[in-house]
C-alpha atoms as a printed R data frame, in Angstrom:
    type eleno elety resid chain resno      x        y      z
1   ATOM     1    CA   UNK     A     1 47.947 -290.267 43.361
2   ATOM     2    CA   UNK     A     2 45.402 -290.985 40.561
3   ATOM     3    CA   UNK     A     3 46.465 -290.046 36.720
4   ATOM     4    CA   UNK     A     4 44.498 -288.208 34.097
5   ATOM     5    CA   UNK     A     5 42.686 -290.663 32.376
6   ATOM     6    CA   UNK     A     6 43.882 -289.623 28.709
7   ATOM     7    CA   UNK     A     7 47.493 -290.338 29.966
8   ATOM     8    CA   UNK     A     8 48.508 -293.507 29.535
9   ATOM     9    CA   UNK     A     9 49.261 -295.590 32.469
10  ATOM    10    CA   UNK     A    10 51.680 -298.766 31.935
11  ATOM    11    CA   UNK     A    11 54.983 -299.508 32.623
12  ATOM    12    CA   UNK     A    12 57.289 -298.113 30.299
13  ATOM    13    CA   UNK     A    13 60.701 -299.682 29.973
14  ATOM    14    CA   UNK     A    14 63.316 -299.309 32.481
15  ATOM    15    CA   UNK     A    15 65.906 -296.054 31.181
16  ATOM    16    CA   UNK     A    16 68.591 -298.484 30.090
17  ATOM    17    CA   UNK     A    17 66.402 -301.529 28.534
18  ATOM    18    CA   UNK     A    18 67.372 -301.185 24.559
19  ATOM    19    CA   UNK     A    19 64.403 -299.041 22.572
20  ATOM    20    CA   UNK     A    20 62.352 -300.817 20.047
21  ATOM    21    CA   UNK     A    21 61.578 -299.760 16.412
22  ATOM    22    CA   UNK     A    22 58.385 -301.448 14.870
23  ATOM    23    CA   UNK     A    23 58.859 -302.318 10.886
24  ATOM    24    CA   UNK     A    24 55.863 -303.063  9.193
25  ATOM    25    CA   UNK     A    25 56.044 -303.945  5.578
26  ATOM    26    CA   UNK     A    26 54.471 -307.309  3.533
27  ATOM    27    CA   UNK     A    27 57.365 -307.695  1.355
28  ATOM    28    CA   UNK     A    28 59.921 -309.479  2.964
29  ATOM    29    CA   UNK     A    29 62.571 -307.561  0.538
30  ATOM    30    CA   UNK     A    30 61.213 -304.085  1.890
31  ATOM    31    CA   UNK     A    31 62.148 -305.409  5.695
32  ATOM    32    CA   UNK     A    32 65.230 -306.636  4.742
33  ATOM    33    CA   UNK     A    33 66.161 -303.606  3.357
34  ATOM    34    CA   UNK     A    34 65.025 -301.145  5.776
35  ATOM    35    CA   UNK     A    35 66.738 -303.280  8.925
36  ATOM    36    CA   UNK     A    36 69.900 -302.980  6.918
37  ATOM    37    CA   UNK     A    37 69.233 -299.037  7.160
38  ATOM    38    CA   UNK     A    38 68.292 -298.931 11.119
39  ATOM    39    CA   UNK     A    39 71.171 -301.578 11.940
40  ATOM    40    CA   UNK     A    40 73.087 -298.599 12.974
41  ATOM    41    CA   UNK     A    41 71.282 -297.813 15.699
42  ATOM    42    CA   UNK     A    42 71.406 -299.082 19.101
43  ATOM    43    CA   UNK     A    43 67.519 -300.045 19.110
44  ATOM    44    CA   UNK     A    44 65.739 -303.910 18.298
45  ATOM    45    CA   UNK     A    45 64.474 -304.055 15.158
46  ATOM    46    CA   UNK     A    46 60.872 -306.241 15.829
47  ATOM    47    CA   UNK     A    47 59.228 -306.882 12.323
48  ATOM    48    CA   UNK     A    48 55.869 -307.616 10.976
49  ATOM    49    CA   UNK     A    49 54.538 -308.283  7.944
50  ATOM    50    CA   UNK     A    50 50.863 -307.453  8.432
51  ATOM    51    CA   UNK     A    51 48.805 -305.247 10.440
52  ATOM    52    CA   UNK     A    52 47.338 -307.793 12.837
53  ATOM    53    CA   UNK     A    53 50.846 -309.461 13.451
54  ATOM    54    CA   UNK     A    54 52.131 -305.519 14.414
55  ATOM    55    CA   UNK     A    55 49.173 -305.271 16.858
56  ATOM    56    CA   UNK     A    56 50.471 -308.734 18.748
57  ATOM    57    CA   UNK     A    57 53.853 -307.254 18.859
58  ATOM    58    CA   UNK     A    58 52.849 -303.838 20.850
59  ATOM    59    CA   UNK     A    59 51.359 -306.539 23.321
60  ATOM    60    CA   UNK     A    60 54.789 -307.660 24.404
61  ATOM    61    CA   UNK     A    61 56.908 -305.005 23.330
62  ATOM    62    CA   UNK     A    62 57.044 -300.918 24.000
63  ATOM    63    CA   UNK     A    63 58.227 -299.600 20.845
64  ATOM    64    CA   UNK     A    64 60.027 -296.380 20.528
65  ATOM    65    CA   UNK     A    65 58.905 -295.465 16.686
66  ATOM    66    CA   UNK     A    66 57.188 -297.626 14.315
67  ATOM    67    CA   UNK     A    67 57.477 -297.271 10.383
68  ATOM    68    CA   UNK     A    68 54.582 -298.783  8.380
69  ATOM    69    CA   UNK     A    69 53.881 -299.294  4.875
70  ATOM    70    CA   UNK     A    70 50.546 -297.838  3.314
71  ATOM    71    CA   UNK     A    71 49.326 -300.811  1.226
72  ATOM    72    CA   UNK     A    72 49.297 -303.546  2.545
73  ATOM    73    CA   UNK     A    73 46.658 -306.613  2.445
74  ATOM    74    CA   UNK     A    74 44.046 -306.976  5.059
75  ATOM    75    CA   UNK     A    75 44.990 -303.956  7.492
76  ATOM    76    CA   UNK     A    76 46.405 -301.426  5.957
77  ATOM    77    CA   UNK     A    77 48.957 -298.966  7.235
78  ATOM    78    CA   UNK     A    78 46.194 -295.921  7.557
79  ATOM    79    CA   UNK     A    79 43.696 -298.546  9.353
80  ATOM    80    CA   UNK     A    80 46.723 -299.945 11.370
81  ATOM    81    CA   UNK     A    81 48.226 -296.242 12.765
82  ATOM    82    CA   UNK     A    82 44.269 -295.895 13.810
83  ATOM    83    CA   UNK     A    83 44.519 -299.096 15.719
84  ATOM    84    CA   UNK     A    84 47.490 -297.993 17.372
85  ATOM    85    CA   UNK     A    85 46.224 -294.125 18.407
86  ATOM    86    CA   UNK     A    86 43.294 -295.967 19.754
87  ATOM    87    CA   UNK     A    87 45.188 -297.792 21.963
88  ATOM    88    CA   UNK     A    88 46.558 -296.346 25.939
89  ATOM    89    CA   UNK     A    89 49.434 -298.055 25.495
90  ATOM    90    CA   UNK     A    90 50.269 -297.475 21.860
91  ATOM    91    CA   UNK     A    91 49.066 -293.839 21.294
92  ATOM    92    CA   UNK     A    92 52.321 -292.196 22.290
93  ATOM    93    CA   UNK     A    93 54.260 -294.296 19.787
94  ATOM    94    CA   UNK     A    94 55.499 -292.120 17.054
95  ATOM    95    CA   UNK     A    95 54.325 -293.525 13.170
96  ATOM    96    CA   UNK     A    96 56.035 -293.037 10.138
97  ATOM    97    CA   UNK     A    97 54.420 -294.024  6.993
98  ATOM    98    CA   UNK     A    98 57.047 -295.854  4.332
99  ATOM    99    CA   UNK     A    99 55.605 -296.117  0.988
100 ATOM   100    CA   UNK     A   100 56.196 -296.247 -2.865
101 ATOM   101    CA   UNK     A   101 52.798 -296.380 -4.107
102 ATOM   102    CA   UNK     A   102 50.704 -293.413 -2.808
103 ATOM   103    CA   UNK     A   103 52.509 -290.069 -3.205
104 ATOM   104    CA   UNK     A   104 49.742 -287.666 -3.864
105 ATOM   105    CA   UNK     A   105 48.749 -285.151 -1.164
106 ATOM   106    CA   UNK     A   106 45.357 -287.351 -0.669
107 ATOM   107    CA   UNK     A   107 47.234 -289.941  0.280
108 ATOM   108    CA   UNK     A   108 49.666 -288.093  2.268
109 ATOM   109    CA   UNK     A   109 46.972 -286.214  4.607
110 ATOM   110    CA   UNK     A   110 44.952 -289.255  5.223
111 ATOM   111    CA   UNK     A   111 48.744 -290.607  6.993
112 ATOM   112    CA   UNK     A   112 48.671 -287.629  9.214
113 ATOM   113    CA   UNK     A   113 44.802 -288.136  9.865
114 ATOM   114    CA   UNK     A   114 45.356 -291.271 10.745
115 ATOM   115    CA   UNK     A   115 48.074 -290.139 13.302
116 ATOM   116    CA   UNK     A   116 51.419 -290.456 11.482
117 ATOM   117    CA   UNK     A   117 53.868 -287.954 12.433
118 ATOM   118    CA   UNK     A   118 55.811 -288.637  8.860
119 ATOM   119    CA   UNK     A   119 54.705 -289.547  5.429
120 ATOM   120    CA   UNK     A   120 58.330 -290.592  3.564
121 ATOM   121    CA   UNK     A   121 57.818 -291.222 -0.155
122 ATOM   122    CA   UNK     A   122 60.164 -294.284 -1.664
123 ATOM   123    CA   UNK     A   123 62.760 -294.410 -2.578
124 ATOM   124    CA   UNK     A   124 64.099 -292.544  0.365
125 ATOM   125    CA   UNK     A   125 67.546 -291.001  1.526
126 ATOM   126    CA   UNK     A   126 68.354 -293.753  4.067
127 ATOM   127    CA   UNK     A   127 70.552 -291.053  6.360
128 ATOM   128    CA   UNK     A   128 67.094 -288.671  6.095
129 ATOM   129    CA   UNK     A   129 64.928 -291.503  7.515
130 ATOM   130    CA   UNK     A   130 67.730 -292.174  9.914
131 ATOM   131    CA   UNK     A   131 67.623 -288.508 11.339
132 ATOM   132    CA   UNK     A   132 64.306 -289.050 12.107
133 ATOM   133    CA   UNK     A   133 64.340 -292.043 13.984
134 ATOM   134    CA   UNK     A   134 66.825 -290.869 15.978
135 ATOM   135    CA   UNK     A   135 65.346 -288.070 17.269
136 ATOM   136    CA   UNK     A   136 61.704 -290.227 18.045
137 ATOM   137    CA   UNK     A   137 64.544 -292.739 19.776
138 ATOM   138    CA   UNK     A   138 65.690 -289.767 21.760
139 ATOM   139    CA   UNK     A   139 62.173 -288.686 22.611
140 ATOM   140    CA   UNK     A   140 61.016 -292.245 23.609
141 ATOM   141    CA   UNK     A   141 64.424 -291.959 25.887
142 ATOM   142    CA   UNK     A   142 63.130 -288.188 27.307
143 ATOM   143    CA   UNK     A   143 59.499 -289.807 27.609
144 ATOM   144    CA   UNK     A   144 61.089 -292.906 29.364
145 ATOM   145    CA   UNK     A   145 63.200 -290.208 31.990
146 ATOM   146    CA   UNK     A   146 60.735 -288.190 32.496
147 ATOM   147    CA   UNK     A   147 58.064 -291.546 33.533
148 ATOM   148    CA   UNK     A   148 61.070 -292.551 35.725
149 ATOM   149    CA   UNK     A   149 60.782 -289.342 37.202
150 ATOM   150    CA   UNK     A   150 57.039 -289.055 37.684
151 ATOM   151    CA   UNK     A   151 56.753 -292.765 39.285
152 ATOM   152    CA   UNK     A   152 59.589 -291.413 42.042
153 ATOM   153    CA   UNK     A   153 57.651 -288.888 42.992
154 ATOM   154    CA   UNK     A   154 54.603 -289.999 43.021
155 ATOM   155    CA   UNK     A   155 56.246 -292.812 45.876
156 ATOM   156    CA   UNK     A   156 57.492 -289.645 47.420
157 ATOM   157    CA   UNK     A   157 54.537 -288.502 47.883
158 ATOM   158    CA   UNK     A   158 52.826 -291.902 48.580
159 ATOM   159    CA   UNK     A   159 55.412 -292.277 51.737
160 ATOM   160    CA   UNK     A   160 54.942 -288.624 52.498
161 ATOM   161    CA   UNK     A   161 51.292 -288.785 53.027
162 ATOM   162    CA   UNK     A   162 51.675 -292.088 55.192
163 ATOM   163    CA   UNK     A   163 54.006 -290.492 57.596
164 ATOM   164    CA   UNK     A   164 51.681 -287.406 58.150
165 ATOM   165    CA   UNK     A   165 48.715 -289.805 58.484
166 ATOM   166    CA   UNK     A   166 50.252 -291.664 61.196
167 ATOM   167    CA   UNK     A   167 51.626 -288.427 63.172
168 ATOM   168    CA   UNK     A   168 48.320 -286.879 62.470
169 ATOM   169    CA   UNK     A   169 46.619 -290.302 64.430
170 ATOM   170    CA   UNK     A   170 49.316 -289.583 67.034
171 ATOM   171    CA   UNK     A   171 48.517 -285.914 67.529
172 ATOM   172    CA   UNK     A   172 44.723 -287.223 67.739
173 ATOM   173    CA   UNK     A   173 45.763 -289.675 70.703
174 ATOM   174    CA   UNK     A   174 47.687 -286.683 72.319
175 ATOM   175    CA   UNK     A   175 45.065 -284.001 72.010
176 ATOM   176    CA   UNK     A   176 42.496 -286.935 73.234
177 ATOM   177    CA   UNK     A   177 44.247 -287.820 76.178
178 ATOM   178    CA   UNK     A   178 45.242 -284.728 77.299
179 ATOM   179    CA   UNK     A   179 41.379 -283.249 77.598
């Protein structure tokens, strides 16, 4: 059964694998920090401290969320969010933007432009930014169900169409002999 081509086609993690949360900051301290915040949750915290090391990681790794800084050296967070929404695989990866250095509106609307679905201004109320990774954990655990769901049926349907092709040859031998 072939796929729309804008949805992305990989394999996403089995339902009970443990979810992923991408932290992307250049200051070691920042990381630190914010995986003292997430340790809470039931999800692997995978850090990187720049934008290209980030990319490498969605290679090997579905992530359930991923929460970037805006300024950082080389790639920044804006350039690295477009890198990910420009990528099958990554696009459905939810991105919150982190930051303590741009918190005008400008700033703010070039996040969501550049496909975050958050723009959290430093310093933040760790239980806040908590609540909203665990709702994008729950989604990525929906999204994750629902794939499950899709790739059964599809097989269904796969078997389905098999059985009928080979009963519809054996009607064709029938109706063949029989004249």
């Amino acid at each position: 059964m072939s796929s729309d081509s804008d949805t992305p086609r990989f394999e996403f993690p089995g339902p009970n694998s443990t979810q992923k949360i991408l932290i992307v900051d250049d200051k070691k301290d920042n990381l630190v920090a914010l995986r003292r915040v997430l340790s809470v949750l039931d999800a692997e915290v995978v850090e990187a401290t720049t934008g290209n090391e980030a990319l490498v990681a969605t290679l090997d790794h579905h992530f359930a969320v991923a929460i970037l800084d805006v300024g950082m050296p080389g790639m920044s967070g804006f350039e690295l969010a477009e890198h990910l929404r420009g990528d099958k695989k990554t696009r459905v990866i939810p991105v919150v933007f982190l930051t303590a250095s741009y918190d005008d509106e400008q700033h703010m609307f070039k996040g969501y432009e550049a496909g975050g679905v958050d723009y959290i201004m430093k310093p933040y109320a760790p239980e806040a930014l908590l609540g909203k990774v665990r709702v994008f954990l729950e989604m990525d655990r929906y999204r994750r169900e629902l794939q499950r769901h899709r790739d059964h049926l599809e097989t269904l349907v796969t078997e389905r169409t098999a059985t009928l092709e080979k009963r519809i040859k054996e009607l064709r031998c029938l109706y063949s002999v029989s004249r």
